[in-house]
N, C-alpha and C positions, 0 to 999 in steps of 0.2 A: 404623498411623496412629491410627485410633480403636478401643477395647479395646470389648469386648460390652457393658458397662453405657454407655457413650457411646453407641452407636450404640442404645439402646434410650430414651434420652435425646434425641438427636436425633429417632426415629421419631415420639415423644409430643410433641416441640415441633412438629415438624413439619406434625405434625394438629390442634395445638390454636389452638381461634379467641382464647383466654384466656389469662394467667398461669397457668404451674404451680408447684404448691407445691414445695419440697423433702421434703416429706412424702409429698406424691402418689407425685412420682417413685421416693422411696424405694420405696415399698408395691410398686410396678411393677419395679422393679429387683431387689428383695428385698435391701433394705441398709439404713443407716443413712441418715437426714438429713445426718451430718458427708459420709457418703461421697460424696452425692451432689455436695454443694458445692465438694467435691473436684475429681470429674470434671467440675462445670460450670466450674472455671474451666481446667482441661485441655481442654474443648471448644471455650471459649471462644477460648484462644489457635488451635485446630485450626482454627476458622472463621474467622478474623477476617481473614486475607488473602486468603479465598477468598468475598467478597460479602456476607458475612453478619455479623449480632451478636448476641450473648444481653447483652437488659437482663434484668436481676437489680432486681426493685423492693421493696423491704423493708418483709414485712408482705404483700406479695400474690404474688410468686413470680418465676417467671422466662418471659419471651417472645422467639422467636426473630426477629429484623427481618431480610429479606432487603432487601440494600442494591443487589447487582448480580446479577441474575438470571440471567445467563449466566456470570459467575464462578461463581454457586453452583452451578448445574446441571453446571457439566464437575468441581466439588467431589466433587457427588454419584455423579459417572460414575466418576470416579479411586475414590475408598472404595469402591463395588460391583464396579470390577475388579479392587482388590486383594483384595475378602473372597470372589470366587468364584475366584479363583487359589488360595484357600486350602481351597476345597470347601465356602465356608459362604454361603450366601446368608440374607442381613437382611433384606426390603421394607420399604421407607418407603410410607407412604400418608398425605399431606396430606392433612387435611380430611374423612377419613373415620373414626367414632370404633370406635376398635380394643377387642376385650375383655381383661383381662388373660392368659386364657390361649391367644390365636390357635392353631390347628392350623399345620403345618407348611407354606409357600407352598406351591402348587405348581410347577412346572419355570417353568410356560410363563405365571405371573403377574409383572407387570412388576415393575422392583427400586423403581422412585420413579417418582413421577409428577408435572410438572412443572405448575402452574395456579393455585391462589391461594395468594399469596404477602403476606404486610404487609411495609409498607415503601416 
């Protein structure tokens, strides 16, 4: 459903109060600007019937709007049960700002956490 540079794309909108650059994202992802735009409108389509939007504002970046809060939340539960079926767990943390090189979760930290949301 969603490839590793999405899902690391999601975590960073997820958390941020702000537009993110495609520069930003790049840096974080470790890829190009084109790539990122790439996968943002791949994401885009991935969220867009599951509660959510990415406005893309040109010249300031991109912000994720949650539209339906309980669509997005069973969104986020389906992506973390297919990525731990696959032995890989991602955590999303809205709202709390992440470094670029997190240490590894541990087991028993939550995969997302559901609370402030725009929109």
């Amino acid at each position: 459903m969603l490839n590793s540079r999405m899902r690391i794309i999601l975590q960073e909108l997820l958390g941020a109060s702000s537009p993110l650059t495609s520069e930003y994202l790049a840096k974080v992802a470790s890829v190009t600007s084109r790539t990122i735009r790439h996968d943002m409108r791949m994401l885009e389509e991935a969220v867009a019937g599951h509660g959510a939007r990415i406005e893309s504002m040109r010249g300031t970046g991109y912000l994720l709007k949650i539209i339906d809060k309980e669509k997005f939340k069973k969104f986020l539960t389906d992506v973390a049960e297919i990525d731990s079926r696959h032995g890989r767990i991602i955590p999303l943390y809205p709202g709390r700002p992440r470094p670029l090189h997190d240490p590894p979760p541990a087991l028993d930290e939550p995969l997302f956490e559901i609370g402030r949301f725009g929109g």
